[in-house]
Backbone as XML, in Angstrom:
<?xml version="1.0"?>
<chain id="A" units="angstrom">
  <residue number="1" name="UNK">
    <atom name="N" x="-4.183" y="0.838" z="0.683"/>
    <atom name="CA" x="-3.819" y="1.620" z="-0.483"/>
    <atom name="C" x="-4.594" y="2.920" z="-0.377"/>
  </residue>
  <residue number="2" name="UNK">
    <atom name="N" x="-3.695" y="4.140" z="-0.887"/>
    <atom name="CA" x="-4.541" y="5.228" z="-0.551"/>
    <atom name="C" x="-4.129" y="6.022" z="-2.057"/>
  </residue>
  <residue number="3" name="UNK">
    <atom name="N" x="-4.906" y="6.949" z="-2.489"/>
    <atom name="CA" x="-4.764" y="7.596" z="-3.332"/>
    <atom name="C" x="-4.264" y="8.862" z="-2.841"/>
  </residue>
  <residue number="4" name="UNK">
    <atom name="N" x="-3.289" y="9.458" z="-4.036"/>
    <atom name="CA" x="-2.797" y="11.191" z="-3.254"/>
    <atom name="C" x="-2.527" y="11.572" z="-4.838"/>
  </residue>
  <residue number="5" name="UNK">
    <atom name="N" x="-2.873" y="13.418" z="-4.529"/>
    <atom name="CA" x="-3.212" y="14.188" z="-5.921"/>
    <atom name="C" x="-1.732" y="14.914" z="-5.869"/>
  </residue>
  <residue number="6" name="UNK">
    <atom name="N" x="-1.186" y="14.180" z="-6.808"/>
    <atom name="CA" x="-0.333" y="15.014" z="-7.300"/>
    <atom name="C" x="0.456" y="15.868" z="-8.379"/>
  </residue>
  <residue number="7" name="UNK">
    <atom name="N" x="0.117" y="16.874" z="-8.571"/>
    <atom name="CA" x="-0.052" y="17.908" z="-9.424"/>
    <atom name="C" x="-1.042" y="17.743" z="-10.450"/>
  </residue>
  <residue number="8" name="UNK">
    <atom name="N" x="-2.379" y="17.165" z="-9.851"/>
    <atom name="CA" x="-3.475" y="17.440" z="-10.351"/>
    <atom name="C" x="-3.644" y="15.475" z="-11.209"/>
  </residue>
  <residue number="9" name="UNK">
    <atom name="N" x="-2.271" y="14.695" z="-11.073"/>
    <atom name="CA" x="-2.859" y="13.361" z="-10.932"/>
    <atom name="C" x="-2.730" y="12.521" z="-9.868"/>
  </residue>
  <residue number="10" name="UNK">
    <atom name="N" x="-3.749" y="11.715" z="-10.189"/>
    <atom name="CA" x="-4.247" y="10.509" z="-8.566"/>
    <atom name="C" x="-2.992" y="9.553" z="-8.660"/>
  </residue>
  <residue number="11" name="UNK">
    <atom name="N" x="-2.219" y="9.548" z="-7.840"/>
    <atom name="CA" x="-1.240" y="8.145" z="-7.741"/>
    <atom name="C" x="-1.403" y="7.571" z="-5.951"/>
  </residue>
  <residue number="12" name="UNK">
    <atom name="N" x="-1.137" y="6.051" z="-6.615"/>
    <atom name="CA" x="-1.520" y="5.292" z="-5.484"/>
    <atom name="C" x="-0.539" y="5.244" z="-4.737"/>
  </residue>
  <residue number="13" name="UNK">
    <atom name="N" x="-0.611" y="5.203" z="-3.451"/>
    <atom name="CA" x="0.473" y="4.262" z="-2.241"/>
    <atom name="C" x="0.012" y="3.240" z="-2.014"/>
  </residue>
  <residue number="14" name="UNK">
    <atom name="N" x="0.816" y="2.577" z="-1.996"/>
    <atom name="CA" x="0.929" y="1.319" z="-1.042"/>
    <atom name="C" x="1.297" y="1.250" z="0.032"/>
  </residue>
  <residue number="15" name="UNK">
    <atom name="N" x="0.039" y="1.097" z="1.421"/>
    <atom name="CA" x="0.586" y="0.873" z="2.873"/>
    <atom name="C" x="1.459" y="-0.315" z="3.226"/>
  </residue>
  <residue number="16" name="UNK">
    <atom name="N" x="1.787" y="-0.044" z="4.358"/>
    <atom name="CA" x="2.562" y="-0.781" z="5.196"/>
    <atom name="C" x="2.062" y="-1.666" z="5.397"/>
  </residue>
  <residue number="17" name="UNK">
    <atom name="N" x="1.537" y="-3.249" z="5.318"/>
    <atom name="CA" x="0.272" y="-4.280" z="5.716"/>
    <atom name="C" x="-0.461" y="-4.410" z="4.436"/>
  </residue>
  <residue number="18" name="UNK">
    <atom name="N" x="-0.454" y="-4.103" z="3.051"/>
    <atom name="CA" x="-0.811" y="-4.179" z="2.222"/>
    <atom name="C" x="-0.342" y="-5.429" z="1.812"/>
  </residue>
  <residue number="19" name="UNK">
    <atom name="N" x="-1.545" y="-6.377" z="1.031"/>
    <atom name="CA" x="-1.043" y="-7.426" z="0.599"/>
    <atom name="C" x="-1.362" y="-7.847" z="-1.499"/>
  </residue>
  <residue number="20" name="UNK">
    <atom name="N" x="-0.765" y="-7.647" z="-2.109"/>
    <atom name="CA" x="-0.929" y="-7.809" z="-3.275"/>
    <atom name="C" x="-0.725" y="-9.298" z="-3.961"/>
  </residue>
  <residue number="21" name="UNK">
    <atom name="N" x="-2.034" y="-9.374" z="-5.285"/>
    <atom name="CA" x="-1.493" y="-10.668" z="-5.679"/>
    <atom name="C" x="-1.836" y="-10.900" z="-7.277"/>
  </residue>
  <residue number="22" name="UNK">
    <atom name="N" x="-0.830" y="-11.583" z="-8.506"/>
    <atom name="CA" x="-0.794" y="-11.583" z="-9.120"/>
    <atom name="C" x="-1.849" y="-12.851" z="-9.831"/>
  </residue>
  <residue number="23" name="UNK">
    <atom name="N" x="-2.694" y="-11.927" z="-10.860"/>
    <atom name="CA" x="-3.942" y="-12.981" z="-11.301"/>
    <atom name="C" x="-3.538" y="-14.010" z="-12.158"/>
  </residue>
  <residue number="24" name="UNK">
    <atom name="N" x="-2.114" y="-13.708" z="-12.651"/>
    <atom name="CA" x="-1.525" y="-14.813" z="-13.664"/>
    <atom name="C" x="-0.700" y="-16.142" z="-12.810"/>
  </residue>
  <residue number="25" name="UNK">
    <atom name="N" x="0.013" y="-15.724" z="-12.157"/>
    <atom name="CA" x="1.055" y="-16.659" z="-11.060"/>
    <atom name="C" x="0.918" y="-16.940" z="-9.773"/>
  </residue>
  <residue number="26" name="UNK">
    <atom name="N" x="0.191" y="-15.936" z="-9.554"/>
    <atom name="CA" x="-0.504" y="-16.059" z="-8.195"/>
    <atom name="C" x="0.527" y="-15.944" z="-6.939"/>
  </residue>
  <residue number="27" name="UNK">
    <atom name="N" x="1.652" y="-15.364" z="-7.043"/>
    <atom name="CA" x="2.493" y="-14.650" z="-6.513"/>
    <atom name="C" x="2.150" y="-13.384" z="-6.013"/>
  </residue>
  <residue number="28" name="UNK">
    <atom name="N" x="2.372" y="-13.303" z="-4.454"/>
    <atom name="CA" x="1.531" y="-12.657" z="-3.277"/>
    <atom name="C" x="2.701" y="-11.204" z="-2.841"/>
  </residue>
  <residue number="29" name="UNK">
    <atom name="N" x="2.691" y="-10.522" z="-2.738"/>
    <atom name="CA" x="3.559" y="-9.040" z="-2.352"/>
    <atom name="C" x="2.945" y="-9.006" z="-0.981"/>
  </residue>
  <residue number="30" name="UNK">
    <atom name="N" x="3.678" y="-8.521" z="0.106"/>
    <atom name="CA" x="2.715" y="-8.063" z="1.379"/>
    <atom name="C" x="3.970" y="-6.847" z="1.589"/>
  </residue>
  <residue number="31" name="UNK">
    <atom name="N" x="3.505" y="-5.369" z="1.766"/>
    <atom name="CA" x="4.219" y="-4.293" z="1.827"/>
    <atom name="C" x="4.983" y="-3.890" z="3.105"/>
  </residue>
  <residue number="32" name="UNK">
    <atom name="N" x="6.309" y="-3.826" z="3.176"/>
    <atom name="CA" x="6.721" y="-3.486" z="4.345"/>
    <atom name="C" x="7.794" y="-1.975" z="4.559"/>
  </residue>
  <residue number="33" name="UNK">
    <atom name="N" x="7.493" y="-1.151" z="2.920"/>
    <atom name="CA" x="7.624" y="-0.262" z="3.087"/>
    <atom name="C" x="6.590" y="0.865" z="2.228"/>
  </residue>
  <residue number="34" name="UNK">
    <atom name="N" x="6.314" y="2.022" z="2.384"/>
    <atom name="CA" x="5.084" y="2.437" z="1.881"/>
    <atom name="C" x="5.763" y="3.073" z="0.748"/>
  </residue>
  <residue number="35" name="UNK">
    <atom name="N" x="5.335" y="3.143" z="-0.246"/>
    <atom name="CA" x="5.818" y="3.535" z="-1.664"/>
    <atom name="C" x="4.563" y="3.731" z="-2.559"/>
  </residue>
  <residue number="36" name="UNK">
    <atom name="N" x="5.359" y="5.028" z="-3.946"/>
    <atom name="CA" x="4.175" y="5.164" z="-4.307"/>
    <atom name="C" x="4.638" y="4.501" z="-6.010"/>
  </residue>
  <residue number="37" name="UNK">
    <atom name="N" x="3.420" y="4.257" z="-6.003"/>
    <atom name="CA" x="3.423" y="3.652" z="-7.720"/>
    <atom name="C" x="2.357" y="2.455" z="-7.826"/>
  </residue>
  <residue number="38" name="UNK">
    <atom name="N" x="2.727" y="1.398" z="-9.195"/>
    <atom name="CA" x="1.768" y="0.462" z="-9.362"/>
    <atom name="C" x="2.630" y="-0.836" z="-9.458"/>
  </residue>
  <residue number="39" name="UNK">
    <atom name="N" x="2.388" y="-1.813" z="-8.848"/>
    <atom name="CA" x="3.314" y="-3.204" z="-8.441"/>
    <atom name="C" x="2.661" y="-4.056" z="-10.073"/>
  </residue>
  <residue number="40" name="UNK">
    <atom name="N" x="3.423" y="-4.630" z="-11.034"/>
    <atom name="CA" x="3.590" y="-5.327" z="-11.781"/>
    <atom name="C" x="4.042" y="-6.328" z="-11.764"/>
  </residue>
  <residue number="41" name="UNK">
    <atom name="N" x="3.450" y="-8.035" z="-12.266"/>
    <atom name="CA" x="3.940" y="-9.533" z="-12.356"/>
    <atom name="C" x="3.212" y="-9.623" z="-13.751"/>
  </residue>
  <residue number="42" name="UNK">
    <atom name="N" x="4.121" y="-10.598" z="-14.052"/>
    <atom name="CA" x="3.360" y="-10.994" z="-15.634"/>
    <atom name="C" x="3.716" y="-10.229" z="-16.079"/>
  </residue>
  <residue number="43" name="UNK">
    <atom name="N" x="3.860" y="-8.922" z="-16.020"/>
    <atom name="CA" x="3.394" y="-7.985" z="-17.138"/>
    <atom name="C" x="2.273" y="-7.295" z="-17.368"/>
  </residue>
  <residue number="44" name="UNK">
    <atom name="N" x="1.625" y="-7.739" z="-16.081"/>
    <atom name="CA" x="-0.064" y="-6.941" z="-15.561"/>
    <atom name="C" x="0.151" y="-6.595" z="-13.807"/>
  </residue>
  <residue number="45" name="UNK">
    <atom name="N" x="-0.580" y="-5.227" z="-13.801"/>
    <atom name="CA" x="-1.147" y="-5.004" z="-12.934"/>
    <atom name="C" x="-1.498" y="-5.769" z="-11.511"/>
  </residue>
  <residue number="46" name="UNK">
    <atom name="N" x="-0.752" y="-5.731" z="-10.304"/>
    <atom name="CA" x="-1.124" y="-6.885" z="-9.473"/>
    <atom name="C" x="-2.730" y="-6.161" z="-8.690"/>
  </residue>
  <residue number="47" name="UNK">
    <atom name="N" x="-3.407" y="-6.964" z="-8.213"/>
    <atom name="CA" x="-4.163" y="-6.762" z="-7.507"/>
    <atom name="C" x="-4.306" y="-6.852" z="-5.965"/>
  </residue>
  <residue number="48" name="UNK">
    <atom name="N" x="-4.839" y="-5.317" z="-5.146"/>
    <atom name="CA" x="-4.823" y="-5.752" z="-3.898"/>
    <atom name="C" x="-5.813" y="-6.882" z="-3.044"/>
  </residue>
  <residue number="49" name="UNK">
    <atom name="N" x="-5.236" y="-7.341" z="-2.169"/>
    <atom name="CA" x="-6.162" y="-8.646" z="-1.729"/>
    <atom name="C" x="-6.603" y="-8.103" z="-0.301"/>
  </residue>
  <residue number="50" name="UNK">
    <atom name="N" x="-5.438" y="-7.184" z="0.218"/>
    <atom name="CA" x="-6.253" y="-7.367" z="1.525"/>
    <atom name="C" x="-5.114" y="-5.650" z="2.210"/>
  </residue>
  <residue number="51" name="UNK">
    <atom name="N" x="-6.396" y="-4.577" z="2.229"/>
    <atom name="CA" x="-5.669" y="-3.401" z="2.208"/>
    <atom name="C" x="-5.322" y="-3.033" z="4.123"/>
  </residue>
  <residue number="52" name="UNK">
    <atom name="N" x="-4.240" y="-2.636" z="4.418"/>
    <atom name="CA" x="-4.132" y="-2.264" z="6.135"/>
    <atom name="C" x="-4.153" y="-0.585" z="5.995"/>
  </residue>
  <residue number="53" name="UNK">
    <atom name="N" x="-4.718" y="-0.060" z="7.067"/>
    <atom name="CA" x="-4.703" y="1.462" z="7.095"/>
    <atom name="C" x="-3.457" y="1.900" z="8.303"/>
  </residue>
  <residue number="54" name="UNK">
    <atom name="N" x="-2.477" y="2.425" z="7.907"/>
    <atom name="CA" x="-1.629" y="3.026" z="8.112"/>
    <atom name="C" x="-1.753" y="3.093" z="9.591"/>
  </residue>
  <residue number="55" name="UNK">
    <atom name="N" x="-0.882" y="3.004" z="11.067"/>
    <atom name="CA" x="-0.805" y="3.713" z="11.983"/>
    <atom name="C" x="0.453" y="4.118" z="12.305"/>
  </residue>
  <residue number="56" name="UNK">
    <atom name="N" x="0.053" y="5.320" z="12.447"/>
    <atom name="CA" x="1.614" y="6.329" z="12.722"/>
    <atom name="C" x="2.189" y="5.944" z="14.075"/>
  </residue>
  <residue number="57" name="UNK">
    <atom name="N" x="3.046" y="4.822" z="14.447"/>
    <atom name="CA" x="3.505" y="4.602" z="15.627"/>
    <atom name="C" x="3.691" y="5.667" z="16.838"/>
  </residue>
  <residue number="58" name="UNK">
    <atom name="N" x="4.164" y="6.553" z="16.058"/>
    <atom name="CA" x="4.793" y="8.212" z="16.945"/>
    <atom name="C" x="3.552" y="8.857" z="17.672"/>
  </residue>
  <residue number="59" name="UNK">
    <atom name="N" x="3.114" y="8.786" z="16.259"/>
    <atom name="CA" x="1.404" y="9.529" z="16.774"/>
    <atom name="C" x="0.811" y="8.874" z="17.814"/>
  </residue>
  <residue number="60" name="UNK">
    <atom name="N" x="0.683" y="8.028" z="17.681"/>
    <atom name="CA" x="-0.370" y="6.616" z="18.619"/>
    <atom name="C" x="0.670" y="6.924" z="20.180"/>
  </residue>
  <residue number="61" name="UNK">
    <atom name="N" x="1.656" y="7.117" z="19.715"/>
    <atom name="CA" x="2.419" y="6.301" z="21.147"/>
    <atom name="C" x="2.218" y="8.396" z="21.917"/>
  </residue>
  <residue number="62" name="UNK">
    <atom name="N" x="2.278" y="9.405" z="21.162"/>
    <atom name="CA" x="2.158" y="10.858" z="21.579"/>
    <atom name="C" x="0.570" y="11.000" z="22.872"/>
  </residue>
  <residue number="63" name="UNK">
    <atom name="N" x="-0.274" y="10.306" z="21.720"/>
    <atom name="CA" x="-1.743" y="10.475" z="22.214"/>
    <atom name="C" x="-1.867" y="9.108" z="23.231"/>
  </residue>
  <residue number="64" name="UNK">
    <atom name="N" x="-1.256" y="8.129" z="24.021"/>
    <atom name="CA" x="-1.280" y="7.300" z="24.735"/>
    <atom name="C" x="-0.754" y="8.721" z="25.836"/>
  </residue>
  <residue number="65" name="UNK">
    <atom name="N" x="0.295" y="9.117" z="25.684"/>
    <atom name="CA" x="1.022" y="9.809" z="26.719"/>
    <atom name="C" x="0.096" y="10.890" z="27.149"/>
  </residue>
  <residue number="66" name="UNK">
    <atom name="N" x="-0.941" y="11.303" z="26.388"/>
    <atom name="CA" x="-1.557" y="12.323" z="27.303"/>
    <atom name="C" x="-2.685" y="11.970" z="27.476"/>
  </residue>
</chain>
């Protein structure tokens, strides 16, 4: 999960490998596309359990090539 300022407020993303989980049901999210906002169950706030940091495939595979 990363924070980004936009137009002067903080909104979250959710990475790719992000895994979320709800403190009421205990129903688990794991992210497989990156989006921005706040994931809701219950009717509360889910919590992240276990955050992945982003790798830009393109990038990675650019800087292998040279």
């Amino acid at each position: 999960m990363s924070e980004i300022e936009t137009d002067g407020q903080n909104t979250e993303k959710a990475l790719i490998g992000d895994i979320f989980s709800c403190s009421i049901c205990g129903q688990e999210v794991t992210i497989i596309k990156e989006g921005f906002g706040k994931l809701t169950c219950c009717g509360k706030p889910m919590n992240i359990i276990k955050e992945e940091e982003f790798i830009d495939e393109d990038e990675e595979n650019e800087e292998a090539e040279e």
